[in-house]
DOGU-686178 format. One line per 2 residues: number of its first residue (from 1); their letters; for each residue x, z, y of N, C-alpha, C, O, CB. Coordinates in pm, whole numbers, plus 50000, padded with zeros to 5 digits. Glycine has a CB too. Layout:
// residues N
NUM) A) X,Z,Y,X,Z,Y,X,Z,Y,X,Z,Y,X,Z,Y ~ ...
// end
This chain:
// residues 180
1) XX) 50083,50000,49881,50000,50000,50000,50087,50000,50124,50189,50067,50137,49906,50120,50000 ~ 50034,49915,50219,50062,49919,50397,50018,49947,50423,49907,49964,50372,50075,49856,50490
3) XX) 50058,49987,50544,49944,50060,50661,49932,49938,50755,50018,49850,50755,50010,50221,50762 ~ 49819,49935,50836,49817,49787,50875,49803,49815,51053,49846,49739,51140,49664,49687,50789
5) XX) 49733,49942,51074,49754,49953,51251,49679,50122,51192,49659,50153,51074,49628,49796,51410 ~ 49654,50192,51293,49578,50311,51355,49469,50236,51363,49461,50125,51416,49627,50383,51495
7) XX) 49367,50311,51301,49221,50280,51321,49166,50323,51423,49131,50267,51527,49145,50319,51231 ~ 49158,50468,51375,49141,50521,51561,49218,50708,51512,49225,50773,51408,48871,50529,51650
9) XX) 49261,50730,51658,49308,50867,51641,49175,50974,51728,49130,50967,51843,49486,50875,51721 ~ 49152,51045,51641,49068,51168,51711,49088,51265,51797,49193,51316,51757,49031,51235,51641
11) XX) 49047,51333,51907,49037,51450,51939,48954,51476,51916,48877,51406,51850,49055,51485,52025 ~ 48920,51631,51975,48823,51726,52014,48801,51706,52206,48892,51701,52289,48891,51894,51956
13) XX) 48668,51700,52228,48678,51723,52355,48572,51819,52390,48499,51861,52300,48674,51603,52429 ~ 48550,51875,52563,48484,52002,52615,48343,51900,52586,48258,51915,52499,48534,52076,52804
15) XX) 48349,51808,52677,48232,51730,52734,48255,51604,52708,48353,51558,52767,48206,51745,52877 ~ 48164,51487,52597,48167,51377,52530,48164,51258,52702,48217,51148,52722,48013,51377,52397
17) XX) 48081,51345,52790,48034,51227,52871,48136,51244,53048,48134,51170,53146,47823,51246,52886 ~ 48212,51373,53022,48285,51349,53130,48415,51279,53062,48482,51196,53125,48310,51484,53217
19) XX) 48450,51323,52913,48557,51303,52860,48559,51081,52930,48606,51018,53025,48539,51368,52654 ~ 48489,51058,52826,48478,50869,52865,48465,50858,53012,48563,50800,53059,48320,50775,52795
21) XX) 48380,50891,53096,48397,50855,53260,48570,50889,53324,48631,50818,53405,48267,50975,53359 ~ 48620,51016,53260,48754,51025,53298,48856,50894,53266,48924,50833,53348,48803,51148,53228
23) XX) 48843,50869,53108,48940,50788,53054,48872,50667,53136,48951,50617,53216,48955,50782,52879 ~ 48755,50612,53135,48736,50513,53204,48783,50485,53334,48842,50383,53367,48637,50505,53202
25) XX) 48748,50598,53418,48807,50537,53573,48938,50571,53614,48987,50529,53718,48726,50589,53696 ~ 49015,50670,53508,49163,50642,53539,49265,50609,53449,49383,50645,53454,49212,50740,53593
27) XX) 49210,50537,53367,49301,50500,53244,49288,50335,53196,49353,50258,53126,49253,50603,53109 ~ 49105,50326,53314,49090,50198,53314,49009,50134,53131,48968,50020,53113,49261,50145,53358
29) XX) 49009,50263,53008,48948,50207,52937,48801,50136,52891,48719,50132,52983,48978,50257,52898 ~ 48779,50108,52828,48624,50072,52805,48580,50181,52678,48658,50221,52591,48602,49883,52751
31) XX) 48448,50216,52688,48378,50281,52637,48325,50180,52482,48244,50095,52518,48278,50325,52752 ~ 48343,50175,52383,48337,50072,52297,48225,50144,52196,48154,50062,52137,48491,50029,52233
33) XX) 48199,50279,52169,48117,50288,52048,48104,50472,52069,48187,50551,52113,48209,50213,51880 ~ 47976,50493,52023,47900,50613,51997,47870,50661,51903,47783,50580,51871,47813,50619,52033
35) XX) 47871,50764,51789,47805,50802,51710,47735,50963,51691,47819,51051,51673,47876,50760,51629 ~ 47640,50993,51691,47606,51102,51679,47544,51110,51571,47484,51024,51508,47553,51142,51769
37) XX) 47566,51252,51543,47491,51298,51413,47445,51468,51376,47540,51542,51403,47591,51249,51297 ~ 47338,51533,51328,47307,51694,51286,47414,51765,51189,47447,51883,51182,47156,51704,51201
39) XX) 47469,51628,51100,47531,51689,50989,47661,51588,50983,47661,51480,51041,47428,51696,50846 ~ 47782,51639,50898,47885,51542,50933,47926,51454,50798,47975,51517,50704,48017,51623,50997
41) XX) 47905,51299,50783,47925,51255,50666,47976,51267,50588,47925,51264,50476,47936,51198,50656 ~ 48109,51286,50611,48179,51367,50435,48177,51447,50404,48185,51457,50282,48288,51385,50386
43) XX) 48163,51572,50484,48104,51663,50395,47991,51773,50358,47983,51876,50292,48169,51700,50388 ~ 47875,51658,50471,47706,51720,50455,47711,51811,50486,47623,51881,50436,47627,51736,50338
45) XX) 47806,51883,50584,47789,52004,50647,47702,51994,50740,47688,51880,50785,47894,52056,50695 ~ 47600,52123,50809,47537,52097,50918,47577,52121,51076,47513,52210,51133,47440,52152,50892
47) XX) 47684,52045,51156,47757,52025,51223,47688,51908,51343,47727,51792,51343,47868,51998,51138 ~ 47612,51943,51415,47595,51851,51528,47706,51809,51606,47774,51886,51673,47511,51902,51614
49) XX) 47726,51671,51596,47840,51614,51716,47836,51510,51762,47766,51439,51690,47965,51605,51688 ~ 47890,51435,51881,47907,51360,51917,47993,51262,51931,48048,51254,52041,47884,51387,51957
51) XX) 48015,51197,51864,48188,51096,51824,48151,51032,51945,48033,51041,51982,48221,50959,51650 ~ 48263,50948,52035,48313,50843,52140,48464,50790,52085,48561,50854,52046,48326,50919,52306
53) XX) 48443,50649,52100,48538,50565,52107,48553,50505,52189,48454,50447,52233,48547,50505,52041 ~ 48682,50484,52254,48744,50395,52381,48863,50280,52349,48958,50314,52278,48818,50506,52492
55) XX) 48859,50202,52379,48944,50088,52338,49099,50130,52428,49131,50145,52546,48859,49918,52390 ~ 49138,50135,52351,49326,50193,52359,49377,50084,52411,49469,50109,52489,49428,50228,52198
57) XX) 49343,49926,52393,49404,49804,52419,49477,49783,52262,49525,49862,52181,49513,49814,52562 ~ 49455,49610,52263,49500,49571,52134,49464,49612,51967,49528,49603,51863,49613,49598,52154
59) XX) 49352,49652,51997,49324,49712,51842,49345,49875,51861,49304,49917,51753,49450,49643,51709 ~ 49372,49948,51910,49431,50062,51934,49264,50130,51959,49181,50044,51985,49562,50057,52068
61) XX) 49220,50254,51955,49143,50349,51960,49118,50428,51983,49023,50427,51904,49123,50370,51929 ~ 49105,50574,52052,49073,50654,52092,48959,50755,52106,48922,50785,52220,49099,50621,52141
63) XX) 48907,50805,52009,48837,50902,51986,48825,51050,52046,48913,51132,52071,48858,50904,51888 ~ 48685,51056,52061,48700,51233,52072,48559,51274,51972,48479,51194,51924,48681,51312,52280
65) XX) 48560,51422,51962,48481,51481,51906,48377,51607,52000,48419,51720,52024,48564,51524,51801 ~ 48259,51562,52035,48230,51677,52153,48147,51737,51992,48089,51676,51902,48109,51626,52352
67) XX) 48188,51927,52022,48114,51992,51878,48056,52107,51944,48123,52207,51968,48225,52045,51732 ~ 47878,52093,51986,47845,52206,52074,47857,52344,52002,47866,52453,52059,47701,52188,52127
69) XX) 47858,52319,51848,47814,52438,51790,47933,52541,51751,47931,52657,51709,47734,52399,51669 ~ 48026,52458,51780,48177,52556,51722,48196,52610,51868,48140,52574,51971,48355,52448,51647
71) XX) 48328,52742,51841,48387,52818,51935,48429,52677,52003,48452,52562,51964,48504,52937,51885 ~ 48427,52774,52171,48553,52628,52247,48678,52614,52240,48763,52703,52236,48569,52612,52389
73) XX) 48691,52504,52238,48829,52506,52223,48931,52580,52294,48944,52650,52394,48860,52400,52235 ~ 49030,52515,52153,49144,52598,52256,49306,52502,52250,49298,52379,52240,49176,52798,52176
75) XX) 49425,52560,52255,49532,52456,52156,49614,52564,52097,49609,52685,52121,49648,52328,52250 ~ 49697,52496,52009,49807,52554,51942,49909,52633,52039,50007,52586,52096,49878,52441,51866
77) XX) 49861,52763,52044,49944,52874,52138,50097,52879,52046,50156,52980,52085,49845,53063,52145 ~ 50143,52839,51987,50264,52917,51907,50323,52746,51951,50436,52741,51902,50241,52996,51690
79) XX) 50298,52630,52009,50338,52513,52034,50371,52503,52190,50270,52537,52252,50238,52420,51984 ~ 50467,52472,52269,50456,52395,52401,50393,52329,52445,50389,52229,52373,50515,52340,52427
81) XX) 50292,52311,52579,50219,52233,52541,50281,52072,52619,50214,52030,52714,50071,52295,52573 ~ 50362,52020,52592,50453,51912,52629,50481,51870,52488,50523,51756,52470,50587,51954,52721
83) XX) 50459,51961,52373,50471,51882,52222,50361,51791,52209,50375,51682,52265,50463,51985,52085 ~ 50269,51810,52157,50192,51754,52152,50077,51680,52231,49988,51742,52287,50182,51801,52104
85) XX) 50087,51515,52231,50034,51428,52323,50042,51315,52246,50095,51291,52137,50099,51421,52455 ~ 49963,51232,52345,49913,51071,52302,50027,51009,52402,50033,51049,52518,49714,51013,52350
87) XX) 50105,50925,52360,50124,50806,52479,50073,50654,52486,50005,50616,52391,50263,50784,52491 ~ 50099,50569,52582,50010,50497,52621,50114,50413,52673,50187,50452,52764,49900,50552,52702
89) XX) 50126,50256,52599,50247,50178,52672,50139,50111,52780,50032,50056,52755,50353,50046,52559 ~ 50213,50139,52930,50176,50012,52992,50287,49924,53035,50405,49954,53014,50096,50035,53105
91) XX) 50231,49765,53123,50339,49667,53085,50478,49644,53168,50566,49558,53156,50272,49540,53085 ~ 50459,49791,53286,50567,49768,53390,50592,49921,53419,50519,50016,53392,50519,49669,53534
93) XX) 50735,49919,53493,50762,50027,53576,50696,50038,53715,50681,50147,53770,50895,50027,53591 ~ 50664,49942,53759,50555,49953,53880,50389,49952,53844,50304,49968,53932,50582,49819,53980
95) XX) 50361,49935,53730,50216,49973,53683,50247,50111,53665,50164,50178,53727,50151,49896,53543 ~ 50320,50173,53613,50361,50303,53620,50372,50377,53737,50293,50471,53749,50465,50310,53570
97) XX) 50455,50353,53829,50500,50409,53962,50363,50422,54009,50321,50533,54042,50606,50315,54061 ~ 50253,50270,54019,50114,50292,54075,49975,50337,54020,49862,50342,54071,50088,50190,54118
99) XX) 50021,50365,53906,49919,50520,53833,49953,50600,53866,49862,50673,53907,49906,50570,53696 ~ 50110,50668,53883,50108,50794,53918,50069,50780,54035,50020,50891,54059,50217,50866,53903
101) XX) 50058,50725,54117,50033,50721,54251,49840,50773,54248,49795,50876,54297,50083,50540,54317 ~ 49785,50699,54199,49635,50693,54221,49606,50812,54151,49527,50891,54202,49553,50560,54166
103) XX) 49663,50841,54031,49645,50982,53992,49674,51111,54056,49619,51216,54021,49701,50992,53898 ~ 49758,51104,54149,49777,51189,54248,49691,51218,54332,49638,51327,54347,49860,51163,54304
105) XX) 49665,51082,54415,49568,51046,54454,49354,51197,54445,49285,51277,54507,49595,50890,54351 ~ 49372,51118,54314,49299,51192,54264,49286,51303,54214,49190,51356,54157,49277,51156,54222
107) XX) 49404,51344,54242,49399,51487,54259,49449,51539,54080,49428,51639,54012,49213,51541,54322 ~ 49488,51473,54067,49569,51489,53911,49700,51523,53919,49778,51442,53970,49576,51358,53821
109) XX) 49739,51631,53877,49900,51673,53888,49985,51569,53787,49952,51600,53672,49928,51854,53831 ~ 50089,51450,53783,50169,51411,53714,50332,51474,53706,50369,51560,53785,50154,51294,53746
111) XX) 50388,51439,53638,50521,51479,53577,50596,51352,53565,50575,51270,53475,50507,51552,53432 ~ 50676,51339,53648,50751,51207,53626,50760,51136,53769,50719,51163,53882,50669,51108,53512
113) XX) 50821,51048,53720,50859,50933,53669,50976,51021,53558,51028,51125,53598,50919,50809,53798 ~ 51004,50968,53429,51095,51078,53336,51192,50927,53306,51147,50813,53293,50994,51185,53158
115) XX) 51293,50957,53302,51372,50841,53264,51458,50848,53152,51570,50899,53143,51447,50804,53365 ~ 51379,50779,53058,51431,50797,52868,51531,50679,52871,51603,50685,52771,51275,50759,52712
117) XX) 51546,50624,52911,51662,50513,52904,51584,50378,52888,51570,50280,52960,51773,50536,52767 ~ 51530,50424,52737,51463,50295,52692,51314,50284,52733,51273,50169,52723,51471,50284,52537
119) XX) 51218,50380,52781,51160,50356,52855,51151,50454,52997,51250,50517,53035,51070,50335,52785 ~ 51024,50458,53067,50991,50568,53181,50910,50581,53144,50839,50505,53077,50984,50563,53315
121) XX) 50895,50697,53183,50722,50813,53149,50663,50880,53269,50732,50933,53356,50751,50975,53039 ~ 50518,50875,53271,50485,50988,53335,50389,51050,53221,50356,50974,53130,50420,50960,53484
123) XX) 50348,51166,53219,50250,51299,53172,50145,51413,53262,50167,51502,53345,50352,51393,53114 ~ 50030,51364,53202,49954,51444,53296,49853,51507,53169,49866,51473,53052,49870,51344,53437
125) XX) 49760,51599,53217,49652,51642,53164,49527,51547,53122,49507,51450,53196,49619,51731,53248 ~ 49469,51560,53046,49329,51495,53061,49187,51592,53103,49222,51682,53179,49301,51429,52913
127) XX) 49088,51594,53082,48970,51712,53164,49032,51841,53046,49042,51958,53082,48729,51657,53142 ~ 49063,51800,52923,48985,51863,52782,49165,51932,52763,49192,51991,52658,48894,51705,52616
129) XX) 49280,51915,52881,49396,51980,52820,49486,51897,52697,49582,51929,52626,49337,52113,52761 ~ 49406,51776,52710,49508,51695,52662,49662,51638,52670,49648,51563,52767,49463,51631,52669
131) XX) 49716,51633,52655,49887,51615,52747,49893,51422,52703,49900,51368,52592,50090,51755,52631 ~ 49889,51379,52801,49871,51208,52821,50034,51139,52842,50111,51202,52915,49760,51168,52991
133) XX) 50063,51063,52804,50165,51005,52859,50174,50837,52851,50137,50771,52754,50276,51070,52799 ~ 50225,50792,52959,50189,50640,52994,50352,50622,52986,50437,50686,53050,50091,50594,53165
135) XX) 50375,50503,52876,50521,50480,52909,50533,50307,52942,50444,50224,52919,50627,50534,52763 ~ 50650,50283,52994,50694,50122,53032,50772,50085,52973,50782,49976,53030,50741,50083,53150
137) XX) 50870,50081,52873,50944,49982,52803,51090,49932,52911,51074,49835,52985,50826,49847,52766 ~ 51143,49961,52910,51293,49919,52995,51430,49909,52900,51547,49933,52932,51332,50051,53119
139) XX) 51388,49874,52803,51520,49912,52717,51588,49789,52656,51526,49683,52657,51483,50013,52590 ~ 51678,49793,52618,51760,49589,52595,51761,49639,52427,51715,49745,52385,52013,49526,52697
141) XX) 51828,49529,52345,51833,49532,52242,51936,49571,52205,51923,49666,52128,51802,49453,52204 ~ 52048,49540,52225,52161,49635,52248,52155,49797,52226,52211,49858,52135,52193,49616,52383
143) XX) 52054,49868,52356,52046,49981,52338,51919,50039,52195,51921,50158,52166,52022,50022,52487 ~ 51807,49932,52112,51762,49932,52016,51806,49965,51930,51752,50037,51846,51732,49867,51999
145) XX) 51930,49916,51927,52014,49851,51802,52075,49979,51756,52074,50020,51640,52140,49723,51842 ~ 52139,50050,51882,52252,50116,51871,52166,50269,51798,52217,50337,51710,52346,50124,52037
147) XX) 52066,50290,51843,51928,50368,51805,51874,50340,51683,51811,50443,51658,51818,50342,51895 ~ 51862,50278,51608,51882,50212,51505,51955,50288,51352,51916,50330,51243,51959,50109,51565
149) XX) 52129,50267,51457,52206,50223,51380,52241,50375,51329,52305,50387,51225,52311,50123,51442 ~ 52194,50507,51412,52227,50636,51429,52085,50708,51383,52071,50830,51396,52280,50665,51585
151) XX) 52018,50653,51347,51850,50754,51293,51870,50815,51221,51818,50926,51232,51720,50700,51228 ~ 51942,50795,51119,51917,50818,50931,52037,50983,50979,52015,51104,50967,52025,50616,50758
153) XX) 52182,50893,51045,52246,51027,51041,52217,51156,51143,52266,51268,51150,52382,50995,51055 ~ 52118,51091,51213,52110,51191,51300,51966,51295,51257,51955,51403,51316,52105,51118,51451
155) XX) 51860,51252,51149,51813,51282,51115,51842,51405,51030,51797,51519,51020,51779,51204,51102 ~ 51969,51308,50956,52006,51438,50814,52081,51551,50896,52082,51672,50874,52142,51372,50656
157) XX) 52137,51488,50986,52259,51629,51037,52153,51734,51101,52177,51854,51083,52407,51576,51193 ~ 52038,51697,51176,51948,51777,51160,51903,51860,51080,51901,51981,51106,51892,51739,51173
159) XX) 51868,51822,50991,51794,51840,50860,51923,52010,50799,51927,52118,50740,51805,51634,50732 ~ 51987,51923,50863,52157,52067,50785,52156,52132,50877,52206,52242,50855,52360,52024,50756
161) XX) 52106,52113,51022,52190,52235,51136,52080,52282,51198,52070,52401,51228,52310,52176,51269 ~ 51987,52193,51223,51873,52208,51326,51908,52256,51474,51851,52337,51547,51772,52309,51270
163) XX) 52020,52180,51492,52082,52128,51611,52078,51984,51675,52084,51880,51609,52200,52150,51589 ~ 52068,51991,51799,52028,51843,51849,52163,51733,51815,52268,51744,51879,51995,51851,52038
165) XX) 52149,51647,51725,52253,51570,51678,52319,51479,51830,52228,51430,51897,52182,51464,51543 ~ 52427,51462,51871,52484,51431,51977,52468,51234,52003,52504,51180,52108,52644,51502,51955
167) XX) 52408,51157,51884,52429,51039,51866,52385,50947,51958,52438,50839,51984,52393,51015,51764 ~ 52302,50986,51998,52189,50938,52122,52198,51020,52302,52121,51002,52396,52011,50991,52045
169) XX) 52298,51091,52294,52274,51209,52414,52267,51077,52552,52220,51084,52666,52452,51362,52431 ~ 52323,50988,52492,52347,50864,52630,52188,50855,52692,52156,50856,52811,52411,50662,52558
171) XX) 52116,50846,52596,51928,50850,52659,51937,50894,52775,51914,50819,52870,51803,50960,52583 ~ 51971,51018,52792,51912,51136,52897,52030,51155,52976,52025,51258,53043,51859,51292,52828
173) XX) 52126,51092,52988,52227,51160,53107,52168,51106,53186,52147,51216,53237,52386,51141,53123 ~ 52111,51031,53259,52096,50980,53399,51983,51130,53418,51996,51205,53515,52020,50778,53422
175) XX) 51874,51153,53308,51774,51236,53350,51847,51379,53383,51813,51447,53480,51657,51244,53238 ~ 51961,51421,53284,51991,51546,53275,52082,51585,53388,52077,51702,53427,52043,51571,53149
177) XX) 52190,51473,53464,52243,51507,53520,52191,51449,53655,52279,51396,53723,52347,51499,53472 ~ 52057,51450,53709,51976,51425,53841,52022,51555,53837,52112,51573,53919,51806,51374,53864
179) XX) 51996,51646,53776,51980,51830,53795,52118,51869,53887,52127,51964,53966,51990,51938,53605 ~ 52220,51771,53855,52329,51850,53938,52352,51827,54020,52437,51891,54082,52429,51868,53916
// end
């Protein structure tokens, strides 16, 4: 077996109908599909919810789960919450530069412009405490390659030290040493 794309990835959200108006007017998605139901199909539990899907671009998906009847949410307190997030390629560093802009705008706190080498990032919240990130792609093949060529060992030397393996540190000097 292959895996052939992401069908769709799920959340949990507070509110099904602010969640889609958010992603819609600042993320620019479309609202593509609804499902509600009393009980939940696999496993005939009695669980009222509200599924939403948003078109990610390209086949890509985006789900949430509004569940009136459970506790509210919350996230993984024993996690950062900068671990866990969705990112989101868009096709430029100036489609980038001018989201963060309008998101500001709107009164959305961003993080960034972050400069990974191979791409730029920004990170913001979504309504529901989601951690979002929009990246641009800036990277040559050259620097692919060389990323590549260092995974496997930088993986295992991990795997033995659970120390940050040094193979890649070139990524982040421009980011690490803005600081000095």
């Amino acid at each position: 077996m292959k895996i052939e794309r992401i069908h769709h990835v799920a959340y949990r959200c507070k509110d099904a109908k602010e969640t889609v108006e958010w992603y819609v007017k600042h993320l620019n998605m479309n609202f593509v599909l609804a499902i509600a139901e009393d009980q939940v199909p696999s496993t005939k539990a009695p669980d009222p919810y509200m599924h939403v899907f948003l078109d990610a671009g390209q086949g890509n998906v985006l789900a949430f789960f509004e569940l009136p009847n459970s506790p509210a949410m919350g996230r993984d307190e024993n996690t950062p919450e900068w671990v866990q997030h969705i990112a989101f390629k868009v096709d430029s560093v100036e489609t980038l530069e001018a989201t963060k802009a309008r998101l500001e705008a709107a009164g959305i706190p961003v993080v960034g412009v972050t400069d990974h080498t191979i791409f730029k990032s920004i990170y913001f919240f979504d309504p529901n405490g989601h951690r979002v990130e929009l990246a641009a792609d800036v990277g040559t093949p050259d620097m692919y390659g060389k990323l590549d060529a260092v995974k496997w060992d930088m993986l295992n030397e991990w795997a033995q030290t659970k120390r940050a393996p040094k193979h890649a540190a070139w990524m982040h000097e421009k980011e690490f040493h803005a600081l000095d």
